[in-house]
C-alpha positions as a Markdown table, in Angstrom:
| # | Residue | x | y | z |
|---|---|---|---|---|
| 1 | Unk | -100.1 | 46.3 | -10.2 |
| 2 | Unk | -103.4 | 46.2 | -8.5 |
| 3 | Unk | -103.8 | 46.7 | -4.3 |
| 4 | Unk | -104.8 | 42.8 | -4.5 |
| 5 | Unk | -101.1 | 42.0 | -5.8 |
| 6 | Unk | -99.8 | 44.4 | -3.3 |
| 7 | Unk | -101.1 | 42.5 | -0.3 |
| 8 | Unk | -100.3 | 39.3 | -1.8 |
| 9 | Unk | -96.7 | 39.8 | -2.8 |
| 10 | Unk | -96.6 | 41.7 | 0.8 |
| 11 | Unk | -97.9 | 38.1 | 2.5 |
| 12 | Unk | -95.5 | 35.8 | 0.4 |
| 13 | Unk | -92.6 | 38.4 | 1.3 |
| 14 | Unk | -93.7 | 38.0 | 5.3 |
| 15 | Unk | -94.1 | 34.4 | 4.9 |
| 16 | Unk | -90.6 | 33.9 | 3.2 |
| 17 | Unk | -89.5 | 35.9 | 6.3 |
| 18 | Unk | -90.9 | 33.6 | 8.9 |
| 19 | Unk | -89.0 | 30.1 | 6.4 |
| 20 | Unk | -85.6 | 32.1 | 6.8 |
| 21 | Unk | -86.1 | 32.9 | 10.9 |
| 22 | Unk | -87.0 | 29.0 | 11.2 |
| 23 | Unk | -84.6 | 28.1 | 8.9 |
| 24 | Unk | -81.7 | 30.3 | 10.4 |
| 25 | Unk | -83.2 | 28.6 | 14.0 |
| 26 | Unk | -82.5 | 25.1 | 12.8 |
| 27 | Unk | -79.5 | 26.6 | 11.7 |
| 28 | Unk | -78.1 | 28.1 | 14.9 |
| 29 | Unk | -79.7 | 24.2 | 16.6 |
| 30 | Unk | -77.7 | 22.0 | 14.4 |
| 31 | Unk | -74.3 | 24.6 | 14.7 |
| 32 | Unk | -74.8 | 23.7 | 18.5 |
| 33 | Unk | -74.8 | 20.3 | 18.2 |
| 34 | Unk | -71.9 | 20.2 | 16.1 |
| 35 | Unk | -69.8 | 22.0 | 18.6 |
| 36 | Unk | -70.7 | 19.8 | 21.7 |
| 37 | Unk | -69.8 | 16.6 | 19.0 |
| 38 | Unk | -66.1 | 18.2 | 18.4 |
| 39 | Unk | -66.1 | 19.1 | 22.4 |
| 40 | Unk | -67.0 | 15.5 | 23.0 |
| 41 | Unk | -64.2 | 14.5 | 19.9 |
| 42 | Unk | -61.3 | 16.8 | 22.0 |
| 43 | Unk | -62.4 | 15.6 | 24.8 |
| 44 | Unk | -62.0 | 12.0 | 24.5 |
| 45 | Unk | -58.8 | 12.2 | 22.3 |
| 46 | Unk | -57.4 | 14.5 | 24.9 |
| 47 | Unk | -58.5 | 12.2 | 28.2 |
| 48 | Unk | -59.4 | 15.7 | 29.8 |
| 49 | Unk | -62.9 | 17.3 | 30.1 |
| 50 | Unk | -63.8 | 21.4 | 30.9 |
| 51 | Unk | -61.0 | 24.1 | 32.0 |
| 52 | Unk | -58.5 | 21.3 | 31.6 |
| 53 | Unk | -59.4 | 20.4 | 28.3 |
| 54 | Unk | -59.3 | 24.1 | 27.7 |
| 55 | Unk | -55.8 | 24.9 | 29.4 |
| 56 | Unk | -54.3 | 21.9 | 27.2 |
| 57 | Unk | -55.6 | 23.3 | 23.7 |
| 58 | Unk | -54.8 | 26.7 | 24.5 |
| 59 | Unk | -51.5 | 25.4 | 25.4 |
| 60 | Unk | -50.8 | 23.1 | 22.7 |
| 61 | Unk | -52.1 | 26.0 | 20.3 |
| 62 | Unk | -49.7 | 28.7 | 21.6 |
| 63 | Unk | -46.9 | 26.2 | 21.2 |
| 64 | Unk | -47.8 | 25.9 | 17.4 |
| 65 | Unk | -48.4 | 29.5 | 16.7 |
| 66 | Unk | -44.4 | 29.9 | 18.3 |
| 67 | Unk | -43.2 | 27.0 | 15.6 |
| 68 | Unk | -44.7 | 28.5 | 12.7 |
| 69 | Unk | -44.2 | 31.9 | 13.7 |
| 70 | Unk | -40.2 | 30.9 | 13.9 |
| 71 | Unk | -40.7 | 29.4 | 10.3 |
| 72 | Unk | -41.9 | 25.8 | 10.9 |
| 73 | Unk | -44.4 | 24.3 | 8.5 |
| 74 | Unk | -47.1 | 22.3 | 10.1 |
| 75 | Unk | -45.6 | 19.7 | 8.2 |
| 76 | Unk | -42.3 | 19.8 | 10.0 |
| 77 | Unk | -44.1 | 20.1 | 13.9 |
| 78 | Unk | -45.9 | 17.4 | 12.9 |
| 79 | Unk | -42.7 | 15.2 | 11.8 |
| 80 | Unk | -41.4 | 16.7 | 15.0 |
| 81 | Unk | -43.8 | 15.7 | 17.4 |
| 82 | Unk | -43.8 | 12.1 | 15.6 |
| 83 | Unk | -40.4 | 11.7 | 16.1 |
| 84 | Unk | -40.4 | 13.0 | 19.6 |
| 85 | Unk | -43.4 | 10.3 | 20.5 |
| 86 | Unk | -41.1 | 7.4 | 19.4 |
């Protein structure tokens, strides 16, 4: 391998670099955009916004950990909190 292929495999290598940093940017963009979509999803099926919001699925997740931590399936806490709406 000549110097000549050297410096050129050396450029493709830096230029694949700079693709994965923009492509890991777009990335990181579109992973923060997804997140503010579900916030705005919990939000809105929740009727609560910020530390409220928070304090209910911290809540509701706690509660769930206790059920299946006592044996529950998620199968049985859901039947139980469909037959507990009715």
């Amino acid at each position: 391998m000549s110097a000549k292929n050297l410096n050129q495999n050396v450029t493709k290598i830096s230029d694949i670099e700079e693709h994965i940093r923009a492509f890991n940017e777009r990335k990181r963009k579109l992973i923060e955009q997804n997140k503010i979509t579900v916030y705005d999803m919990i939000s809105e099926i929740y009727n609560l916004e910020n530390q409220a919001l928070v304090d209910a699925v911290t809540v509701e997740h706690q509660l769930i950990e206790k059920l299946t931590a006592s044996g529950m399936t998620y199968e049985q806490i859901a039947e139980l909190a469909d037959n507990g709406s009715r």
